[in-house]
Biopython code that builds the backbone (N, CA, C, O; Angstrom):
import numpy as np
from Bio.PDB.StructureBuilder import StructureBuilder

atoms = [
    (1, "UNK", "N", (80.183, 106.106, 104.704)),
    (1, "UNK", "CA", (81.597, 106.234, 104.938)),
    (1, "UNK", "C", (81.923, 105.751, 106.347)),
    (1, "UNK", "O", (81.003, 106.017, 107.120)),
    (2, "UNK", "N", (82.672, 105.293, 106.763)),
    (2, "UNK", "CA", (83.489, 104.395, 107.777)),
    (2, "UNK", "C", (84.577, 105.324, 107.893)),
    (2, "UNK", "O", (85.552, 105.391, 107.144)),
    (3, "UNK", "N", (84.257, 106.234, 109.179)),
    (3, "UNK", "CA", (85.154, 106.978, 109.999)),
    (3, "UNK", "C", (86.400, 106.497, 111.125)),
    (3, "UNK", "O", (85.933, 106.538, 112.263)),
    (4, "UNK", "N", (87.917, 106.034, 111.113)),
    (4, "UNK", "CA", (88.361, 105.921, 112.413)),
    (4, "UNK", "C", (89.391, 106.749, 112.828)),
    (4, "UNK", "O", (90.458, 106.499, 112.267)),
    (5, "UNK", "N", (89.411, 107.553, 113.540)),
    (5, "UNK", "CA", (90.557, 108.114, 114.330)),
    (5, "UNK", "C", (91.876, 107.544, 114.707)),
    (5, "UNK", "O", (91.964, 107.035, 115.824)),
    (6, "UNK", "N", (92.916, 107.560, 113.923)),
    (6, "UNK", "CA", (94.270, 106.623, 113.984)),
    (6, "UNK", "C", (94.577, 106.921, 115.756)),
    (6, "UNK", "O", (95.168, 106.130, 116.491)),
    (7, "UNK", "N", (93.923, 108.453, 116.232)),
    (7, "UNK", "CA", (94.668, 108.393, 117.767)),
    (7, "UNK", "C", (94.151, 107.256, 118.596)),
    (7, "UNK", "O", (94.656, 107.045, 119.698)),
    (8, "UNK", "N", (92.933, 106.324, 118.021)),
    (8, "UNK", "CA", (92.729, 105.470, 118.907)),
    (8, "UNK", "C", (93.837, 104.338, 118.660)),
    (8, "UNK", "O", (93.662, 103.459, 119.504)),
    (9, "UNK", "N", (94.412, 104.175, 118.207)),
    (9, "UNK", "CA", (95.003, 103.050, 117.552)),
    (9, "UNK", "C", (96.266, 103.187, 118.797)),
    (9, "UNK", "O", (97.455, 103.277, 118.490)),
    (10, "UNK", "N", (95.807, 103.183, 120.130)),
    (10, "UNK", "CA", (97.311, 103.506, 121.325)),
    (10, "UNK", "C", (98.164, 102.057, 120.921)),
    (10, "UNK", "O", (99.030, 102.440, 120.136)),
    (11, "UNK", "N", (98.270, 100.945, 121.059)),
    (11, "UNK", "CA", (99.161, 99.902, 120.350)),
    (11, "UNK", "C", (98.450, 98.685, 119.453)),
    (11, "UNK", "O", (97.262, 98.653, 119.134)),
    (12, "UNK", "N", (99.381, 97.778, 119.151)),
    (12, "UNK", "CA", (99.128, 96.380, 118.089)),
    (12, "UNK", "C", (97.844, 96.213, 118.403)),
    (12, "UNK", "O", (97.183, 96.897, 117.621)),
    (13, "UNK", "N", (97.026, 95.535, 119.304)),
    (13, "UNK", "CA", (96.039, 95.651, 120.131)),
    (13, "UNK", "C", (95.018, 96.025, 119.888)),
    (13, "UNK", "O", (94.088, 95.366, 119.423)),
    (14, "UNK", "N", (95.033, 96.992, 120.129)),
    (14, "UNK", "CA", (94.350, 98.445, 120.260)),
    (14, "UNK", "C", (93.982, 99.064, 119.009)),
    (14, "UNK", "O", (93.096, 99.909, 118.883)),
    (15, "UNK", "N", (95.152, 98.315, 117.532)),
    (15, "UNK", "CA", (94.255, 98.958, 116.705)),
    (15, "UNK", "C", (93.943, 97.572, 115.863)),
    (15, "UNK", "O", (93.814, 97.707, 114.646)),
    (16, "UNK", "N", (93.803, 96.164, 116.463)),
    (16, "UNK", "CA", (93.296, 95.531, 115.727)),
    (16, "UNK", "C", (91.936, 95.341, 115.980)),
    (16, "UNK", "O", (91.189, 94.762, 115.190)),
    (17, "UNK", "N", (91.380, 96.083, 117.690)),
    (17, "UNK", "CA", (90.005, 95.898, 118.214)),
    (17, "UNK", "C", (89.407, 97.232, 117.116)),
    (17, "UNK", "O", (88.340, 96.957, 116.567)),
    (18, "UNK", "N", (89.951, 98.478, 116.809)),
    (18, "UNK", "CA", (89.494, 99.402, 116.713)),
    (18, "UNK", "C", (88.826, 99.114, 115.075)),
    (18, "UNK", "O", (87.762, 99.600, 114.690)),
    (19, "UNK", "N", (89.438, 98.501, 114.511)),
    (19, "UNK", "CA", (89.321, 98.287, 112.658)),
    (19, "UNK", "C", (87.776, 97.171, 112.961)),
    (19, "UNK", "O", (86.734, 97.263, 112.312)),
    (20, "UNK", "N", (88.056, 96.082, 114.214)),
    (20, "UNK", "CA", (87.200, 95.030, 114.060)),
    (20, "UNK", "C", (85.449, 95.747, 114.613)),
    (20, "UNK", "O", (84.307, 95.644, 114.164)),
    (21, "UNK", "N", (85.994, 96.362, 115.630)),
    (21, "UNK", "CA", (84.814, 97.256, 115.521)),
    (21, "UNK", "C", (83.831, 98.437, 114.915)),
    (21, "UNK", "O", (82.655, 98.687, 115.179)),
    (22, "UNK", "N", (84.603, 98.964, 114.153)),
    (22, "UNK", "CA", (84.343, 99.596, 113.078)),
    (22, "UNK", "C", (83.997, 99.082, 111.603)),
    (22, "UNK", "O", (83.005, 99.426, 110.960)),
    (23, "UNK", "N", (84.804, 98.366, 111.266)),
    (23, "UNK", "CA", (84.617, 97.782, 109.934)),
    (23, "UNK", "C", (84.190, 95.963, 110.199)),
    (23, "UNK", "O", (84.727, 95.033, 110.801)),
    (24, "UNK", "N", (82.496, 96.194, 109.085)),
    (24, "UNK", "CA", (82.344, 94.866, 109.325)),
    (24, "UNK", "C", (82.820, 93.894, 107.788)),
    (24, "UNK", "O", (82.597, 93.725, 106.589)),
    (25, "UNK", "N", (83.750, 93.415, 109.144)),
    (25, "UNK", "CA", (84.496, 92.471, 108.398)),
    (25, "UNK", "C", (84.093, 90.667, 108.194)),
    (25, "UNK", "O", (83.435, 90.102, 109.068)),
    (26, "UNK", "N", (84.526, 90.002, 107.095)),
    (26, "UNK", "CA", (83.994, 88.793, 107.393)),
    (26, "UNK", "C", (84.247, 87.667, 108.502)),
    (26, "UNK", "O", (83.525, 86.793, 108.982)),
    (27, "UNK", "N", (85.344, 87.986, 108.671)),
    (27, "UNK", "CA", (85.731, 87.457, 110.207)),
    (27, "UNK", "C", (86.783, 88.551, 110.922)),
    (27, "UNK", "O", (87.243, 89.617, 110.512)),
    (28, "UNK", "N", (86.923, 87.955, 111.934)),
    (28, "UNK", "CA", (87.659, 89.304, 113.010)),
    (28, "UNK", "C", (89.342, 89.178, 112.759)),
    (28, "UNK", "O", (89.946, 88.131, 112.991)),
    (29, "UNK", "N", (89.893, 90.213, 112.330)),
    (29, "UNK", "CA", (91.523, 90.431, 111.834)),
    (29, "UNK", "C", (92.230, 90.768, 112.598)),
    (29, "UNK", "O", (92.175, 91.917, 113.037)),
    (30, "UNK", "N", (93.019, 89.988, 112.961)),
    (30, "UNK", "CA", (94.632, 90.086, 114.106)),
    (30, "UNK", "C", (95.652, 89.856, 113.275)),
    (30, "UNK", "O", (96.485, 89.028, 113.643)),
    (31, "UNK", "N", (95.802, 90.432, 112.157)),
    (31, "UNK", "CA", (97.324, 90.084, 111.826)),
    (31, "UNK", "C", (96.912, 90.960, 110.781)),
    (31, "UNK", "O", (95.764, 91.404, 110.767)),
    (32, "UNK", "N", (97.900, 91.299, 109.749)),
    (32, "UNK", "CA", (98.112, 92.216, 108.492)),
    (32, "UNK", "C", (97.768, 91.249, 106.838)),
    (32, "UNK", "O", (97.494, 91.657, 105.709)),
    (33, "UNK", "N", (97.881, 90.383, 107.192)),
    (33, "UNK", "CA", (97.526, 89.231, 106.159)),
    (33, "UNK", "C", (96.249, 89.131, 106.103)),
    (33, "UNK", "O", (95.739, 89.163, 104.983)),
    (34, "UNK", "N", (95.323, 88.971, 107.380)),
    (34, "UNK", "CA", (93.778, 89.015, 107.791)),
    (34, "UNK", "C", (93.262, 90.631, 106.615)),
    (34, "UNK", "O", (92.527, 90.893, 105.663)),
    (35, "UNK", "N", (94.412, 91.406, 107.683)),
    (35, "UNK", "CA", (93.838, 92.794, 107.219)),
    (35, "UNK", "C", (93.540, 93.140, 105.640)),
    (35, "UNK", "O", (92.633, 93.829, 105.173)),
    (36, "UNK", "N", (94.398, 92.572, 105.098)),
    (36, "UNK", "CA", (94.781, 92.982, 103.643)),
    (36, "UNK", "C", (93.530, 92.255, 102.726)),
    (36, "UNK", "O", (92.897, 92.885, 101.879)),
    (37, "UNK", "N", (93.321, 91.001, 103.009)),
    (37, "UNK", "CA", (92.569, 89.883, 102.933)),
    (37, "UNK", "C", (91.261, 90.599, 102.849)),
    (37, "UNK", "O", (90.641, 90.630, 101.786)),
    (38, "UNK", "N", (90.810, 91.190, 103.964)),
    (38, "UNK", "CA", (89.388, 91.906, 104.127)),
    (38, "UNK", "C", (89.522, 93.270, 103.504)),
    (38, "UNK", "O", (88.597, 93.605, 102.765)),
    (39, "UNK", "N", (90.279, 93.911, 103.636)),
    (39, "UNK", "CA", (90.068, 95.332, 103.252)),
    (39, "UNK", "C", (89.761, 95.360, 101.927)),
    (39, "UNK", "O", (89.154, 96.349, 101.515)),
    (40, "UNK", "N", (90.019, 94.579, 101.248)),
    (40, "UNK", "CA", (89.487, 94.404, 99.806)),
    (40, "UNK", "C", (87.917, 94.587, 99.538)),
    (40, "UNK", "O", (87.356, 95.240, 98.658)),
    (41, "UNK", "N", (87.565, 94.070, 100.223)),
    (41, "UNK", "CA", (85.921, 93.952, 100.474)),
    (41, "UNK", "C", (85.179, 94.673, 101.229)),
    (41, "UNK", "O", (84.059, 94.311, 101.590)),
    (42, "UNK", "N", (86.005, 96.357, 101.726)),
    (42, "UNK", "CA", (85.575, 96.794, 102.449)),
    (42, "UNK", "C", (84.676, 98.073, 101.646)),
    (42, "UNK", "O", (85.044, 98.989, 100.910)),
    (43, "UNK", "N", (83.761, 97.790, 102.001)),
    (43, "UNK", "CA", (82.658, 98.915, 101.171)),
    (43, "UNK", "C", (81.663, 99.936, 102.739)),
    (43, "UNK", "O", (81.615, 99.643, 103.934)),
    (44, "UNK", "N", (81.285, 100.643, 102.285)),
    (44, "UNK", "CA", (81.694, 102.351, 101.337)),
    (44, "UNK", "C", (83.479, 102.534, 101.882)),
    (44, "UNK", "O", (84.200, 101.746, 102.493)),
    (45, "UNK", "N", (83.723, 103.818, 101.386)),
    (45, "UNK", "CA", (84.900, 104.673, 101.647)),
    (45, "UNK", "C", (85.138, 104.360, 103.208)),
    (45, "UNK", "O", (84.270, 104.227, 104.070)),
    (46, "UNK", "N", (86.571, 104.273, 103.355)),
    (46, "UNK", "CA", (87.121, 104.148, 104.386)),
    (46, "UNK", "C", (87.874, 105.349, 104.439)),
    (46, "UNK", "O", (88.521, 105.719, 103.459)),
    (47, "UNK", "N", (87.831, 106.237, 105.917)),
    (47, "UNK", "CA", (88.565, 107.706, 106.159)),
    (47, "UNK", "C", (89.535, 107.735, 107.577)),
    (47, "UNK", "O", (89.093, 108.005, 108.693)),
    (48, "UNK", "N", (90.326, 107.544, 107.403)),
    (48, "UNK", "CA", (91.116, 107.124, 108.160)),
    (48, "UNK", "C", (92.035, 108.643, 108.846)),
    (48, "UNK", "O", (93.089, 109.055, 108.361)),
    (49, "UNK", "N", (91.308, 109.284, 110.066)),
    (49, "UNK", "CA", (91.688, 110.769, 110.555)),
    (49, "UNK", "C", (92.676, 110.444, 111.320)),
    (49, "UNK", "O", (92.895, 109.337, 111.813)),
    (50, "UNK", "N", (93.336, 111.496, 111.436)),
    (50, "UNK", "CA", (94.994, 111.251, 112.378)),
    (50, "UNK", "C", (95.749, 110.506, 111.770)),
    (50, "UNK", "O", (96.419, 109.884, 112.594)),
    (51, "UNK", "N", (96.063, 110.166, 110.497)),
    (51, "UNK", "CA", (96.811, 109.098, 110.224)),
    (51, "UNK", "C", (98.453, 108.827, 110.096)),
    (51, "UNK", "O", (99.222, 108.040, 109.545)),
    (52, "UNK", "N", (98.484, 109.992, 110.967)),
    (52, "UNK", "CA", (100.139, 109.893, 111.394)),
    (52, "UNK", "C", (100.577, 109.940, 112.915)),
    (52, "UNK", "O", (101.691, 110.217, 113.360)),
    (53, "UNK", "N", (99.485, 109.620, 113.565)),
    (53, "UNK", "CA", (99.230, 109.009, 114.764)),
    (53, "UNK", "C", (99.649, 107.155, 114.493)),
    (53, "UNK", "O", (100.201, 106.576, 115.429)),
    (54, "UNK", "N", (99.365, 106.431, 113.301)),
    (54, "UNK", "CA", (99.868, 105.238, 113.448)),
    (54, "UNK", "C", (101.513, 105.166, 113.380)),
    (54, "UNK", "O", (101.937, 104.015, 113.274)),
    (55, "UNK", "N", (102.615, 106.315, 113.427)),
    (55, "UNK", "CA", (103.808, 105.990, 113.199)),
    (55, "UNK", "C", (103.888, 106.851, 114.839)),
    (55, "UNK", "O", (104.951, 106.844, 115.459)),
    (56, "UNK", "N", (103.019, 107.344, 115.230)),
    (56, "UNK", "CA", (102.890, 107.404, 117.064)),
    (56, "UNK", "C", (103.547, 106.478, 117.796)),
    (56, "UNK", "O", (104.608, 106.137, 118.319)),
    (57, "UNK", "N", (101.974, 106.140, 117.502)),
    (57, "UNK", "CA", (101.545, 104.561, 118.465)),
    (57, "UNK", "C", (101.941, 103.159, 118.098)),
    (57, "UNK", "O", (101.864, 102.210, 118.878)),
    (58, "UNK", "N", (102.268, 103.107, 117.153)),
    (58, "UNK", "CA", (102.903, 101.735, 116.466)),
    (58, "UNK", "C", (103.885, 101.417, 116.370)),
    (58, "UNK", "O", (104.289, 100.255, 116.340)),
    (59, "UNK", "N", (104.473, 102.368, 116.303)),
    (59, "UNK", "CA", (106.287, 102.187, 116.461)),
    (59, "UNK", "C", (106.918, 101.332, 114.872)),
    (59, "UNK", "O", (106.784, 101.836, 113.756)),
    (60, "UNK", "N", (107.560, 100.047, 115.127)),
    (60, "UNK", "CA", (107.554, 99.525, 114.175)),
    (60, "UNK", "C", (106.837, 99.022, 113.638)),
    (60, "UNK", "O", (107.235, 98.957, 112.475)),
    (61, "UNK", "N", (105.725, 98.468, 113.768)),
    (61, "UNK", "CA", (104.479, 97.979, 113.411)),
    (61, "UNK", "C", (103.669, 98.834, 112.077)),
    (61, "UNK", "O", (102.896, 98.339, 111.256)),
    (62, "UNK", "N", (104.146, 100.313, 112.181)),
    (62, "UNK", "CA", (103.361, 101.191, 111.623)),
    (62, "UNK", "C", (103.626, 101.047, 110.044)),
    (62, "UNK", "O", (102.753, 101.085, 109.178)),
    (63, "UNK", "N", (104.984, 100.878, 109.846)),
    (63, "UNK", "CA", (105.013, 101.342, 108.415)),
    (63, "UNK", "C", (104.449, 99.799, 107.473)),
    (63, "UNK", "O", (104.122, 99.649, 106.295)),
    (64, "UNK", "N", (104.512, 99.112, 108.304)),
    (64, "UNK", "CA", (103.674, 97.196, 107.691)),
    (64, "UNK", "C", (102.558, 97.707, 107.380)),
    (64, "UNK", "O", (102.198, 97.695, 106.203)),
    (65, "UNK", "N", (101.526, 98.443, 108.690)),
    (65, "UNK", "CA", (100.318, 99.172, 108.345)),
    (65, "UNK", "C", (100.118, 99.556, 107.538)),
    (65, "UNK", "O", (99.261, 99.124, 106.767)),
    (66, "UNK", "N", (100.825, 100.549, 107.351)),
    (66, "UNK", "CA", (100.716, 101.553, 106.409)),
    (66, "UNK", "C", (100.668, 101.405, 104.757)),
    (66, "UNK", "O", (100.043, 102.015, 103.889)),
    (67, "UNK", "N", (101.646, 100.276, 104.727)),
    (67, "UNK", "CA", (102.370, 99.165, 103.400)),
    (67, "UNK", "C", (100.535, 98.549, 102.845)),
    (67, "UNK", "O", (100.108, 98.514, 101.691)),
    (68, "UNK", "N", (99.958, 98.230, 103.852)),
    (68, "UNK", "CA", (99.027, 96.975, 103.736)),
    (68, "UNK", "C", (98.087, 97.935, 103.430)),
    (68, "UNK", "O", (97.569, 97.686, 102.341)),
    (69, "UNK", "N", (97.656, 98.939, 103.956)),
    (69, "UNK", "CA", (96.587, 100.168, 103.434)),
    (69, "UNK", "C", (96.764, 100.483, 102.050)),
    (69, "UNK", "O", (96.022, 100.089, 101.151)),
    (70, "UNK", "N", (98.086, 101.431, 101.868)),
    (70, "UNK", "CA", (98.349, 101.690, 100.615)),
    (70, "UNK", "C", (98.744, 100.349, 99.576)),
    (70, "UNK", "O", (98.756, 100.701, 98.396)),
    (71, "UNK", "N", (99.015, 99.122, 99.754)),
    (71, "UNK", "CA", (98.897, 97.753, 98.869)),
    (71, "UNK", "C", (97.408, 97.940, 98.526)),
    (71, "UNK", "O", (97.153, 98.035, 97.325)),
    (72, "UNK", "N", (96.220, 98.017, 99.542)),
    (72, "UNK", "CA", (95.041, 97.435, 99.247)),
    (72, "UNK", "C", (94.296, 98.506, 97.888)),
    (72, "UNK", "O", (93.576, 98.263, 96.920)),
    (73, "UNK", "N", (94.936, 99.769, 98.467)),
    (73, "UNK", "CA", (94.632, 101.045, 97.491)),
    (73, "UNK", "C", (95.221, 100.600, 95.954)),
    (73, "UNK", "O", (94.659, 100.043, 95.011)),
    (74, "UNK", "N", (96.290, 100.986, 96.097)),
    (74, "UNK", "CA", (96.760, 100.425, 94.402)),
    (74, "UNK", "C", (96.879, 99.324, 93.690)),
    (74, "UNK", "O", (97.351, 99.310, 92.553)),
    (75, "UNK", "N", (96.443, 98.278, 94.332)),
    (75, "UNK", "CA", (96.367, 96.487, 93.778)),
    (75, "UNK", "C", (94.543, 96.358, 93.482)),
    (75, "UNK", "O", (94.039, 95.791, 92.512)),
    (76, "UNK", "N", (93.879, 96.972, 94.479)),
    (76, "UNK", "CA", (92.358, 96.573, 94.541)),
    (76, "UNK", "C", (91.450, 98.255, 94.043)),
    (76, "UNK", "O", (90.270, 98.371, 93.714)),
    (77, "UNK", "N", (92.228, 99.061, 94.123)),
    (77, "UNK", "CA", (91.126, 100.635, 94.206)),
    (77, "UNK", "C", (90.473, 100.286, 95.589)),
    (77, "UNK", "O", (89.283, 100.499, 95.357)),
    (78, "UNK", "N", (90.559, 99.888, 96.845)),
    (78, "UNK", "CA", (90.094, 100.012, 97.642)),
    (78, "UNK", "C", (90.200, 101.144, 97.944)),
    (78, "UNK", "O", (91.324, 101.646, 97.939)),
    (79, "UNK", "N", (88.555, 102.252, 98.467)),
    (79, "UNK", "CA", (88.526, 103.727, 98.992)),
    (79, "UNK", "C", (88.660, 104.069, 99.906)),
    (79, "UNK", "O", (87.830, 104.117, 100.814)),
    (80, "UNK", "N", (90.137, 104.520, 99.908)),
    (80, "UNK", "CA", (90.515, 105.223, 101.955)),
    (80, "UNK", "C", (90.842, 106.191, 101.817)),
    (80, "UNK", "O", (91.695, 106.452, 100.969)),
    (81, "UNK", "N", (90.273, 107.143, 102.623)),
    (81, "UNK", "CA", (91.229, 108.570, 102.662)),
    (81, "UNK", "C", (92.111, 108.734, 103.673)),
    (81, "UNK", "O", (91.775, 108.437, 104.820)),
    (82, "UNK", "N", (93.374, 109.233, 103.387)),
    (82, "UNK", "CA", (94.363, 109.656, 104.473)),
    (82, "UNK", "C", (94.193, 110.572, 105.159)),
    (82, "UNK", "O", (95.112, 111.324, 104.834)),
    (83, "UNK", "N", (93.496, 111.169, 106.099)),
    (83, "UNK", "CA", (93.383, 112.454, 106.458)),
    (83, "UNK", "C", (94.639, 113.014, 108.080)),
    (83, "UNK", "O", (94.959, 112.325, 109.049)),
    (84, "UNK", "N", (94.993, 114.298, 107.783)),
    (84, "UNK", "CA", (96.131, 114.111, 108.791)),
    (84, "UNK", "C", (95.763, 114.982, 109.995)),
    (84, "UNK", "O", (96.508, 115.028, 110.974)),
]
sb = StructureBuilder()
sb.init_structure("model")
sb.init_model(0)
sb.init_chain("A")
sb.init_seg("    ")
for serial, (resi, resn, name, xyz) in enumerate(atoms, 1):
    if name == "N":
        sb.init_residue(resn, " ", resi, " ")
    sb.init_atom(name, np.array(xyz, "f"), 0.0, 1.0, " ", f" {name:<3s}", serial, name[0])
structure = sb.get_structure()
């Protein structure tokens, strides 16, 4: 399982280093298109703690996030947990 703490996610930035370091991805994701793209392929379970820390720190950015997580869940069964 692939643990990240949304409080790290302090801005845009900040949580595109945090996903690239955590999740190995096939190439490194700066944008939400990247993101969506890979998360498909992201194996074991993804647990995603604090996750209302991304409407924190993200501001508007967050609910695209959020869109692109829950897209990858109900289009692919990709495994994330929301934890709050």
């Amino acid at each position: 399982m692939i643990k990240i703490d949304c409080r790290d996610f302090s801005d845009k930035d900040k949580f595109y280093d945090v996903l690239n370091e955590n999740i190995d991805f096939d190439y490194e994701v700066r944008n939400l298109d990247a993101l969506f793209d890979q998360l498909i392929y992201v194996d074991p379970r993804l647990r995603l703690t604090n996750y209302k820390e991304i409407y924190k720190n993200l501001g508007d950015y967050a609910p695209r996030v959020m869109r692109v997580f829950l897209d990858s869940v109900r289009m692919y069964d990709v495994n994330i947990d929301f934890i709050s």
